[in-house]
N, C-alpha and C positions, 0 to 999 in steps of 0.2 A: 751199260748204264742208260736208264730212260733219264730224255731231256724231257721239260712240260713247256710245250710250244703255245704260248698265249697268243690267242689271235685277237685282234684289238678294231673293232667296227668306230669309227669318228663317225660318226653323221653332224654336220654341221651346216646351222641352219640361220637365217638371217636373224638377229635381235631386234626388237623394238626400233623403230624406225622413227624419224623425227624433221621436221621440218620447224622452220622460223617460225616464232610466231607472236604473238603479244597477247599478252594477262598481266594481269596484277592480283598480291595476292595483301588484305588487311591484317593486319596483326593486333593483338589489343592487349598493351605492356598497362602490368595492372602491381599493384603492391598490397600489404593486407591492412593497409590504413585506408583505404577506397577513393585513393587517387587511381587516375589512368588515364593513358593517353593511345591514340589510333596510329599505329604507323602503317605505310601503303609504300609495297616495294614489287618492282615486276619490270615485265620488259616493253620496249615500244622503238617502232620504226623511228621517232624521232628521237629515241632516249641517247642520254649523253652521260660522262663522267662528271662533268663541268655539269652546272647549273641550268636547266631550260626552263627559262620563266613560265612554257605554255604545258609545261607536265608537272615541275617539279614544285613542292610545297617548302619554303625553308622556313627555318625555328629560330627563337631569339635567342642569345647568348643563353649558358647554362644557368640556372637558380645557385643560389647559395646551397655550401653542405648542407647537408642534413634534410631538405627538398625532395621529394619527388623528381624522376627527370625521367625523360627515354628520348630518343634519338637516334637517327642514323648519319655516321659522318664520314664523309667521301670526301677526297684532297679538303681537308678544313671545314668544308662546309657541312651545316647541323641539318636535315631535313626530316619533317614529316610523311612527306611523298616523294619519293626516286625510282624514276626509269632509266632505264643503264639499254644502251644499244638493242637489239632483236637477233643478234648472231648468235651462232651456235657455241661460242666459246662458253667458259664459267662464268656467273658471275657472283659477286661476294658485297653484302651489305653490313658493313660492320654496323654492329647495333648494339647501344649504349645505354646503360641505365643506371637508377639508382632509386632506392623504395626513401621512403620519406622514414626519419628515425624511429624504431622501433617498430616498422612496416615490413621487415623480412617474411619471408624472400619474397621475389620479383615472379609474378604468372605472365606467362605468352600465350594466349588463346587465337584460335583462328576457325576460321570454315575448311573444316579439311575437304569438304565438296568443292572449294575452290582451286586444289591445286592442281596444277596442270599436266595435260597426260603427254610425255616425250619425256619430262623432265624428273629428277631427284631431286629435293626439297630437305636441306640438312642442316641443322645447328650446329656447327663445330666452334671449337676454345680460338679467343682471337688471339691466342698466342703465338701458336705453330699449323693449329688447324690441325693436330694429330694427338692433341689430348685429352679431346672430349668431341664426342660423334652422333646426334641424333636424326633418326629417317622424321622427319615429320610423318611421312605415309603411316608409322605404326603408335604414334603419339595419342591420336582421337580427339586430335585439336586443344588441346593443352597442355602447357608445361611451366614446374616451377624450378625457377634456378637455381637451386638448393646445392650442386656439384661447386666447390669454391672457386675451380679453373672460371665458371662460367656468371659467378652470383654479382658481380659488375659488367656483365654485358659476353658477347658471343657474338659471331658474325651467321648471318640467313645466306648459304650457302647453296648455288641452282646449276645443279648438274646435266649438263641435255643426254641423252641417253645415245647411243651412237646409231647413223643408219649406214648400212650394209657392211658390217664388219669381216674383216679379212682373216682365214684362218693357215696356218701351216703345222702340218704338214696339210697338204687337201684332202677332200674326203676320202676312205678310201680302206684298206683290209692289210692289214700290219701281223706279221708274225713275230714282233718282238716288243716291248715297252716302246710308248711313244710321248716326247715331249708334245704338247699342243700349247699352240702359240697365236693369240689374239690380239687382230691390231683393228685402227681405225683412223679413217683417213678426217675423222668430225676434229677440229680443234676441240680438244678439251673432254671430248665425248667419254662418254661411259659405256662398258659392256657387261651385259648383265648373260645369264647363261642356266640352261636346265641340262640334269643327268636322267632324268626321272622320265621323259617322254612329253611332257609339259610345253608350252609355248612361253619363254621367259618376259617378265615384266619386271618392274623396278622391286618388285619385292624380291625379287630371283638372287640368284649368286653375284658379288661383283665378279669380272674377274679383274686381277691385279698381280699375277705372276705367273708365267708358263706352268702346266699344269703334266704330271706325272702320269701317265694312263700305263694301270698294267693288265687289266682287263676288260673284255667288251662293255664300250661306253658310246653312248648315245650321247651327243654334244645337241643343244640348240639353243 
């Protein structure tokens, strides 16, 4: 009986790499009555959770139904502009809104030249954060709320991308299927990954589960 001896090449190679750093990125929450207002959310060596009167912007209580509204609100409080810390963890601007009656749906425009390179830039549902997903990178700077999880608001979700990611097994020549296993020492960090011989960037693969290899594969 022939056995078929798959020899299995890992190359594995470091991911997009990332350091601290501070941006901000404008949003501009608009509705189709030609209300709209400017939100400014990003990171800063002084940024806080809490309130800093020398970055942050706050807004006056919400308008009556049926109003126009947008907002970002952290422990309670309503802001136009939030900087949240400069560290490598996630961070999450829940952002709220509401088109003025008869003004559906809600548009988010931005400068997609503004967004920052280390980082992932994603709209997810403020519900669970796993029922509605979008890269801003592939958006082309706007988007209308039209998905219902998300047509009252979504949170701007900033993922740092990981630097020098950990791989097992090591690199190295396998005669049999091989789990590959991706870790990271970034709080929070992300890994992103090519098969193809490519150098990966946030457009790349996430990864998010140990990965089956049963034939020569090129990891980086």
């Amino acid at each position: 009986m022939r056995h078929l001896i798959t020899t299995v090449l890992v190359t594995l190679l470091t991911a997009v790499s990332l350091q601290a750093q501070q941006f901000d990125i404008a949003f501009t929450v608009s509705d189709q009555s030609g209300n709209s207002q400017e939100i400014v959310v990003g990171i800063d060596p002084a940024g806080t959770t809490d309130f800093n009167e020398s970055l942050d912007i706050l807004l006056p209580p919400a308008p009556p139904a049926g109003a126009f509204d947008a907002r970002v609100v952290i422990e309670s409080n309503a802001y136009r502009t939030k900087f949240l810390p400069n560290d490598l963890g996630i961070k999450s601007f829940p952002l709220e809104y509401a088109p003025q009656t008869g003004g559906e749906p809600i548009n988010i425009s931005w400068n997609p030249g503004t967004l920052p390179s280390g980082w992932v830039i994603r709209f997810v549902d403020s519900v669970t954060g796993d029922l509605f997903s979008a890269d801003l990178a592939g958006l082309g700077g706007s988007f209308d709320a039209t998905d219902a999880i998300v047509e009252d608001g979504l949170t701007i979700l900033m993922v740092p991308i990981s630097d020098e990611p950990s791989f097992d097994p090591a690199p190295g020549e396998f005669t049999d299927q091989v789990t590959v296993t991706m870790t990271t020492s970034t709080p929070g960090g992300s890994i992103y990954y090519t098969t193809d011989g490519s150098d990966p960037d946030e457009t790349s693969t996430l990864y998010t589960d140990p990965i089956e290899v049963t034939e020569t594969t090129e990891f980086r």
